[in-house]
Structure formats: C-alpha cells, structure tokens
C-alpha positions in Angstrom: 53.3 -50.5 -46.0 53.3 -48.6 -43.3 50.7 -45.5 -43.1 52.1 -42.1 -42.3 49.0 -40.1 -43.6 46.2 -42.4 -42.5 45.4 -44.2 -39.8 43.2 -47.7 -39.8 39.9 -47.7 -38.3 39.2 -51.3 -38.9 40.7 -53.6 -41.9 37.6 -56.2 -43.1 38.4 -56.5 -46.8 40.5 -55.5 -49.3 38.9 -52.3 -51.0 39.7 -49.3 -49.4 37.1 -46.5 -47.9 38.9 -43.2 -47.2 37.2 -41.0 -44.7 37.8 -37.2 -43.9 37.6 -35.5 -41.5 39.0 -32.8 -38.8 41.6 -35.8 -37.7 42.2 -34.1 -34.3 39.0 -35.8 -33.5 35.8 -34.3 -32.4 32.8 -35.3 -29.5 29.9 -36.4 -32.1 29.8 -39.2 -33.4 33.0 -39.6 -36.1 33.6 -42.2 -39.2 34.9 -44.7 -36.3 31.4 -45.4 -35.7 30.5 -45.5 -39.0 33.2 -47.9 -39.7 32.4 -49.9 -37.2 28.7 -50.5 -37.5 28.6 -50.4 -41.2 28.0 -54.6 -42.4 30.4 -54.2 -45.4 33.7 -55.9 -46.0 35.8 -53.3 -46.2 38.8 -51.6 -45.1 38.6 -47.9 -43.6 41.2 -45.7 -43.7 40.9 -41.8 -41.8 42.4 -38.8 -42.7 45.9 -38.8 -40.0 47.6 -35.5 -38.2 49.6 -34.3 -41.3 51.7 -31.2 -40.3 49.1 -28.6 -42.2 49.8 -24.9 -41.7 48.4 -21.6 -43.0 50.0 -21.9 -46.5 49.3 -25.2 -47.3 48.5 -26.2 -50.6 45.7 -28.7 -51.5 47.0 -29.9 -54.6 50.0 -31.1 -52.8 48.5 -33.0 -49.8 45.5 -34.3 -52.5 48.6 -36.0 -54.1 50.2 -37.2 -50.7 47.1 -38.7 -49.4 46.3 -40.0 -52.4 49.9 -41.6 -53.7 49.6 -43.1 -50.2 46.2 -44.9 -50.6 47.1 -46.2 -53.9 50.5 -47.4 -53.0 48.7 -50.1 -51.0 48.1 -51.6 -54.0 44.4 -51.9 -52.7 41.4 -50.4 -55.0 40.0 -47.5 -53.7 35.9 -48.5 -53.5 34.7 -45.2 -52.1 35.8 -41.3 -50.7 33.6 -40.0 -47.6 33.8 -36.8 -46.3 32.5 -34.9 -43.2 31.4 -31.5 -42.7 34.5 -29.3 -44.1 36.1 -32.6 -45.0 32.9 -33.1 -47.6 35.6 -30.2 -50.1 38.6 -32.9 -49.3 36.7 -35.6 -50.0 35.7 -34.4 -53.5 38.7 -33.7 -54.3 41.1 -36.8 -53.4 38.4 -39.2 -55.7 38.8 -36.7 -58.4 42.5 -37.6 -58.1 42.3 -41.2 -57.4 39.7 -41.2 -60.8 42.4 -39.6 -62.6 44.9 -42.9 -61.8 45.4 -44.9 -64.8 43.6 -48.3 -64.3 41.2 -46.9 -61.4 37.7 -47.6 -61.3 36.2 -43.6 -59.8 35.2 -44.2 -56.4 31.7 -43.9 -55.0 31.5 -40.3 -52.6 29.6 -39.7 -50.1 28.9 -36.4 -48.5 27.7 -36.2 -44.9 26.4 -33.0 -43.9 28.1 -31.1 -46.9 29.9 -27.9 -46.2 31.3 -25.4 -48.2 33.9 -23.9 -46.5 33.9 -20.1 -47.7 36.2 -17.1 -46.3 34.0 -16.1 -43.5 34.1 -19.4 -41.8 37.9 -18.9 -40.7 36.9 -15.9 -38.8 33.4 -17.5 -37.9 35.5 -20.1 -36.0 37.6 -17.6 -34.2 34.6 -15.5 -33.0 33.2 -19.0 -32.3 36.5 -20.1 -30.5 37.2 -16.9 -28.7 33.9 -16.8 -27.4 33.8 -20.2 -25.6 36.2 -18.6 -23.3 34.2 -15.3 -22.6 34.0 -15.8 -19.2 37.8 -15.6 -18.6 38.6 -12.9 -20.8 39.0 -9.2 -19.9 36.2 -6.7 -20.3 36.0 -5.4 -23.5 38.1 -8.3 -25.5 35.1 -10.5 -27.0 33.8 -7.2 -28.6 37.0 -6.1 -29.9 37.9 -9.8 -31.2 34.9 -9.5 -32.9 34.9 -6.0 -34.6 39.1 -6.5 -35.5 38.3 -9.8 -37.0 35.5 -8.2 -39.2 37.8 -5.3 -39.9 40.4 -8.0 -40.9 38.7 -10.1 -43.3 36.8 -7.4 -45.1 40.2 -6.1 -46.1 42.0 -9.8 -46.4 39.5 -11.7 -48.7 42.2 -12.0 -51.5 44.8 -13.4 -48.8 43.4 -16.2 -46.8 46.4 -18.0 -45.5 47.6 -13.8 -43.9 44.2 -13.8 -42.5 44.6 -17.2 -40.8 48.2 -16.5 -39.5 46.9 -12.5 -38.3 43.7 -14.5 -36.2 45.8 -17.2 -34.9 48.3 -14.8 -33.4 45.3 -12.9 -32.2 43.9 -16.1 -30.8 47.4 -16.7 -29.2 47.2 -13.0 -27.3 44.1 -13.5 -25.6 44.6 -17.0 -24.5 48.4 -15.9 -23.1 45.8 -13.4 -21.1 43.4 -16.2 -19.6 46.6 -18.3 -18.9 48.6 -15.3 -16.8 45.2 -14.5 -15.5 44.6 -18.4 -14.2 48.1 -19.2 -13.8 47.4 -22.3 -16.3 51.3 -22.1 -17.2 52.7 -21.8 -20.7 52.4 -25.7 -22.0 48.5 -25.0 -21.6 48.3 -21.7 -23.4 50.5 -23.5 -26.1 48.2 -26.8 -26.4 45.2 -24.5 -26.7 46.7 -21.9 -29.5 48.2 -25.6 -31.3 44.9 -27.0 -31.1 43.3 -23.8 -32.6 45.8 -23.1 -35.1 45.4 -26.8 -36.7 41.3 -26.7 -37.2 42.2 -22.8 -38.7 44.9 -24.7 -41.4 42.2 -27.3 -42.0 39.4 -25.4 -42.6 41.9 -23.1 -44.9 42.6 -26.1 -47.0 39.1 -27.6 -47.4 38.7 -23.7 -48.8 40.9 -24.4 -51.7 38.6 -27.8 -52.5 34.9 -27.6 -53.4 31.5 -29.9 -53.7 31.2 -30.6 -57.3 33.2 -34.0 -58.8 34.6 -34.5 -62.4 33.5 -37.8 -62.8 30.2 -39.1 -61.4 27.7 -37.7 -59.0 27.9 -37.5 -54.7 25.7 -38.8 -52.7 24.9 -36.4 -49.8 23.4 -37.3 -46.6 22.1 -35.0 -44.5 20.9 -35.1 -40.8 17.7 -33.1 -39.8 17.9 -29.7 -39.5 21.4 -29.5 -41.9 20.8 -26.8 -45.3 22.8 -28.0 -47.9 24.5 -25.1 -49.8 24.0 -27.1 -53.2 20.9 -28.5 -54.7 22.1 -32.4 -54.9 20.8 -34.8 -57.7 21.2 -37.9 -55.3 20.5 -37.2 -51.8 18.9 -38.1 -48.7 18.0 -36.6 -45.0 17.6 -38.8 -41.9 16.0 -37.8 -38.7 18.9 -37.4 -37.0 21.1 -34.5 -35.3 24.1 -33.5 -36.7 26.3 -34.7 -33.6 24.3 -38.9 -34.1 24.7 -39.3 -38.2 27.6 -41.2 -38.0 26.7 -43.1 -35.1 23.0 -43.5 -37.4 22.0 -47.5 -37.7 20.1 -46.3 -40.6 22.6 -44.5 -41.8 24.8 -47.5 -41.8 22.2 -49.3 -44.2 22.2 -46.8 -46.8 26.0 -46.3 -47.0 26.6 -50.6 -46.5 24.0 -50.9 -49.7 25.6 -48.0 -51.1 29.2 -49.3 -50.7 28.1 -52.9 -51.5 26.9 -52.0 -55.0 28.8 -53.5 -57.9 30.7 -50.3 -60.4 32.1 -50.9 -63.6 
C-alpha cells in the first residue's frame, strides 16, 4: 500500500519500527542514521509532512498514523521517538497495544522531552532571535516581553497562543524581507517553516512520557536532564546533535530491538 503518512527510511524485514520526529528534518544527526547503521532486520518507517495546524487534535492523527502502520498488515516491533516526538511516540504504541491481536511494541525514548506551554513561546523567542541582526531596534525586546504577556494570560488556550505568535512571527519577518528585498515567496517559506515546528510542538503537548502498557527505555546523550525519573534507562557520552548517528547507540537499540516479546 502506498504510504501517505510515513515515509521509508530503509525496508530490511518485515516488522515495522516507527520513528518520530519533527519530519521537516533537522541538521543533527536524525532516525535515518539510526536506521541505517542499526544491524537489525527491520523495516523503518518516519513520521511524514502531514498537514498539522494549530488546532490539531492528537487523538485524531494517533489514529491516522496508526490505522496506517497497521494496515500494512506488518507487526509493529517497536515505537521510537525524538526529542518532542518522545510524547508522539508514547502515544501511537499505546494505540497500536490497544489493537486486538497486537503484541505492545518496545519504545524507546531518545533524549525525552516533555513538551510544556512555555516551549511554544520558548521557540518563538528562540526563532525570532536567530534573526536579531536584521530586525529593527527595539523588536527582539518587545517580541519578547508581548510573548510573555501572551502566554501568562493564554495558558488555558494553546492552539490561540500558537496562531497569535505565528502571526507575530509572520510581522517581523514581512519586516526583514521589505527591509532585504528577499521578496514575498521567502518571507512565506520562512513563516510556513515556523508555523509547522509551532503545530508540532503543539501536538506533542497534548501527548505525554508515561505508557499504559510496559515500561520506555530512555536514552539519553551527555549533558541531556530528563524531566522523569526512568526505571530503564541509559546515557552515552555523546552530544545531543551525534546520538542518532552513535555506533553504540546502534548496539543497544539493535539488541534491544532484536529481543524476543511475547
């Protein structure tokens, strides 16, 4: 069948692994490596571009991703998640547990994260700043106090907070692009490619770190604080941008993946 909400990163066997994270991509090292320089025999599926906006709902994409995956007709031998995606990743083996006939996945956590309120505007100060030195005097700051200002008062409302800093976002970088005369298709690629990480990181807010059935594994590079005290866990000497791309990381997740479940 053909996929519309994942995409392949390598087919070596029949059990599926279904890996998630931001799927516009990012620079560190992703589950592509992993996938490709883990020694199991198995196929590896990644979280595709799939349309989410500001009032997505996770139940409904949970049971999209996860009616997809099963309607390969191919077990499902383990969830991974990434960062934010660690609160996805909980969440779509929960579901695939709660299929009739379905053996509950293995999950494993890399770099667990839960994704709170504050980070939606933590990624907007983060975003706005990266283009400081193109803005006009005076913006960062008041970006900074307004989106304060706006989630103190928004808590309860998450998706109107999104939408309110993604308009906000979409001011200041229509500034920098009359300012640089980047033209409008660049202004609009940069607000898209904000707006999208804003919708994901609203969604893996609705998801959480805790399973209903069995225990995570987290793994954790170096310097990374867990916000949960794990029962199985471990931490590699690694940064967070190389523990993907980790040969020992590889070992643990091929032996952990390899392990026979009832």
């Amino acid at each position: 069948m053909e996929l519309t909400t994942w995409r392949e990163l390598c087919n070596r066997g029949r059990d599926l692994v279904l890996c998630l994270d931001f799927p516009g991509g990012r620079a560190a090292a992703g589950f592509a490596d992993l996938a490709a320089g883990a020694p199991v025999e198995l196929c590896f599926l990644h979280l595709a571009w799939s349309g989410l906006h500001t009032d997505s709902r996770l139940d409904e994409h949970i049971a999209q991703w996860v009616d997809e995956a099963l309607g390969t007709r191919r077990p499902v031998r383990a969830v991974l998640g990434f960062c934010a995606g660690t609160a996805l990743a909980t969440r779509v083996a929960d579901a695939v547990s709660a299929t009739a006939g379905a053996t509950p996945p293995a999950v494993l956590l890399f770099d667990a994260a839960a994704v709170p309120g504050s980070a939606l505007r933590d990624q907007f100060v983060s975003s706005v700043q990266a283009s400081a030195a193109y803005l006009a005097e005076g913006e960062l700051d008041d970006a900074r106090q307004w989106s304060r200002e706006l989630l103190a008062t928004g808590r309860d409302d998450l998706p109107r907070v999104a939408t309110a800093l993604i308009d906000r976002y979409d001011q200041l970088m229509s500034g920098i692009a009359d300012r640089l005369s980047l033209g409008e298709a660049i202004r609009r690629e940069l607000t898209d490619g904000f707006a999208a990480y804003l919708a994901y990181l609203l969604l893996a807010s609705q998801g959480g770190l805790d399973l209903r059935v069995g225990t995570p594994m987290f793994l954790s590079s170096r310097d990374h604080r867990l916000p949960v005290n794990p029962t199985r866990g471990m931490s590699f000497g690694v940064d967070r941008e190389g523990l993907l791309g980790d040969a020992d990381v590889w070992k643990v997740v091929a032996g952990v993946l390899g392990e026979q479940r009832p």
